[in-house]
C-alpha positions in Angstrom: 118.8 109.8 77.5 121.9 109.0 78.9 122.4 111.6 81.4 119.1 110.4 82.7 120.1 107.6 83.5 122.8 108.3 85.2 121.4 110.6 87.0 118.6 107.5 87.7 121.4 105.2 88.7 123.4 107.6 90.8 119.8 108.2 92.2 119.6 104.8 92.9 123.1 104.2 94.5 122.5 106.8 96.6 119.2 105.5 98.4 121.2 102.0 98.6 123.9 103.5 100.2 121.6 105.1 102.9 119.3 102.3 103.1 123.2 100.0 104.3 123.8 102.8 106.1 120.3 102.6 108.5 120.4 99.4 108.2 123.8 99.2 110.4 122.5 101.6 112.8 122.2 98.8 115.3 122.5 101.1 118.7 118.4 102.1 117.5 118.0 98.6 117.9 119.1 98.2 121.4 118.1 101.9 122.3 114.6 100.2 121.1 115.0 97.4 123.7 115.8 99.3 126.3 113.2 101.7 126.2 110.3 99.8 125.3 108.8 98.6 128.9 106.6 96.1 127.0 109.4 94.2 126.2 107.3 93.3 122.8 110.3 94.7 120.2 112.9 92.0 121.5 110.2 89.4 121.8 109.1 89.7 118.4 112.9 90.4 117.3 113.7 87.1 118.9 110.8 85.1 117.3 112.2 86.2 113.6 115.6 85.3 114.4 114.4 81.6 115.5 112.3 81.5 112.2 114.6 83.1 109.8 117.7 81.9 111.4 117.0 78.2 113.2 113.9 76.5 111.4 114.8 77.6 107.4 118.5 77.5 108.1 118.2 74.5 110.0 116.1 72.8 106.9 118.8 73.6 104.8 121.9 71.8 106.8 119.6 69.2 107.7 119.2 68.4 104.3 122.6 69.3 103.2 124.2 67.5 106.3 121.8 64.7 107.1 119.3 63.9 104.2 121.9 64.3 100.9 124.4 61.9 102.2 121.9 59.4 103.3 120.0 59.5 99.9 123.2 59.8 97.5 124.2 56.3 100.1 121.4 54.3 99.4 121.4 55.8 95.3 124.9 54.5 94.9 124.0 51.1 97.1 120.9 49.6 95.4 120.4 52.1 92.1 123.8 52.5 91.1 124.7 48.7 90.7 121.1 48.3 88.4 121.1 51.6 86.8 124.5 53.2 86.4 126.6 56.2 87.8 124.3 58.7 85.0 120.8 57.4 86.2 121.8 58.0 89.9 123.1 62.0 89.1 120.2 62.5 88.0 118.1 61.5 90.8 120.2 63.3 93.5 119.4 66.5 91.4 115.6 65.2 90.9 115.2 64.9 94.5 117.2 68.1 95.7 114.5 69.8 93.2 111.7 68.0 95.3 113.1 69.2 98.3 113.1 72.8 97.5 109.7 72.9 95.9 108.2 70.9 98.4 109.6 71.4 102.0 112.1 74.6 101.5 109.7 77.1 99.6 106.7 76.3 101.5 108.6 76.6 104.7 110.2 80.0 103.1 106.9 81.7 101.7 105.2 80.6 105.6 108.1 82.8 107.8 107.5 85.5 105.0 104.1 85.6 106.1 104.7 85.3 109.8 108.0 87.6 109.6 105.7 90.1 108.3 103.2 90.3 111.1 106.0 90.4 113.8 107.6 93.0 112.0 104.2 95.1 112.2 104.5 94.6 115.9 107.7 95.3 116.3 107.1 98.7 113.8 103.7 99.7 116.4 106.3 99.2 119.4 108.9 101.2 117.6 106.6 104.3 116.9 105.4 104.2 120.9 109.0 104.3 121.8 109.6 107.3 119.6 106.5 109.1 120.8 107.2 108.7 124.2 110.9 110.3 123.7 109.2 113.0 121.8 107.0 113.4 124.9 109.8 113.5 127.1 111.3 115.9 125.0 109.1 118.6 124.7 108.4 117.9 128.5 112.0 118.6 129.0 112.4 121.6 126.9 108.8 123.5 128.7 109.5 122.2 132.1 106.4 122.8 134.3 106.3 121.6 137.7 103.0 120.7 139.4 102.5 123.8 140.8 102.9 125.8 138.2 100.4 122.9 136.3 98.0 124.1 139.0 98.2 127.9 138.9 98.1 127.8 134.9 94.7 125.8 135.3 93.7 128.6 138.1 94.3 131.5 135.6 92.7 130.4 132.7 89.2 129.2 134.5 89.6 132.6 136.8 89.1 134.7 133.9 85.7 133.3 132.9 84.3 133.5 136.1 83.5 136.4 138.2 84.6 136.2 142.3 81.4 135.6 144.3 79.9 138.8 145.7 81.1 140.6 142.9 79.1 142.8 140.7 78.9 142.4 137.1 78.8 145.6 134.7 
């Protein structure tokens, strides 16, 4: 039992280890870029970063930069003088819980959603770009030039047909 899971967790650390390793490969990223003449992968790429990054980050230092001071001022102003210190701790944490259930998880569980359709796109644009190098691959290891295109489709329809004038035994 043991040695199985160790061998399970070694498993485990193992396909993390290669999952932070791919994940780092950033030259795929901008070898993606490059070659994908739709431009689609770093559209998309750049529409995630401004959802992920700007709108939810930006929530959160609004709120942590803006909203919390302004909130925990007027708390200590008007409730704290009626209430008392306690009463006013408690509402800071009531109303940082309101924020996050209301305006942070909503806004969280939305990206998810529209991450995941970009991320399809950018995954369809990603598999052209690796067909097309496969193309070009095998394109460059059986190099065929026009001509040779056109004498290749001259043999194979010359055998199945007989020369004019000729006589058929």
């Amino acid at each position: 039992m043991l040695r199985k899971t160790s061998a399970q967790v070694r498993l485990a650390y193992q396909y993390w280890r290669q999952g932070v390793f791919e994940a780092l490969q950033l030259q795929r990223c901008v070898v993606l870029f490059v070659l994908d003449s739709t431009g689609r992968a770093l559209a998309q790429t750049i529409k995630c970063c401004i959802v992920n990054g700007v709108i939810y980050l930006g929530s959160i230092a609004l709120y942590e930069y803006a909203v919390t001071p302004a909130v925990s001022w007027l708390l200590r102003s008007y409730a704290e003088p009626a209430y008392g210190p306690a009463a006013v701790a408690s509402w800071q944490k009531f109303l940082g819980l309101v924020f996050q259930l209301l305006w942070l998880m909503p806004l969280y569980a939305i990206s998810i959603l529209v991450s995941c359709i970009w991320y399809q796109q950018i995954a369809v644009a990603a598999s052209a770009v690796q067909q097309q190098q496969q193309q070009q691959a095998v394109a460059a290891a059986h190099p065929s030039t026009p001509l040779q295109q056109q004498q290749q489709q001259q043999q194979g329809t010359s055998t199945h047909h007989q020369p004019p004038g000729s006589i058929m035994a």
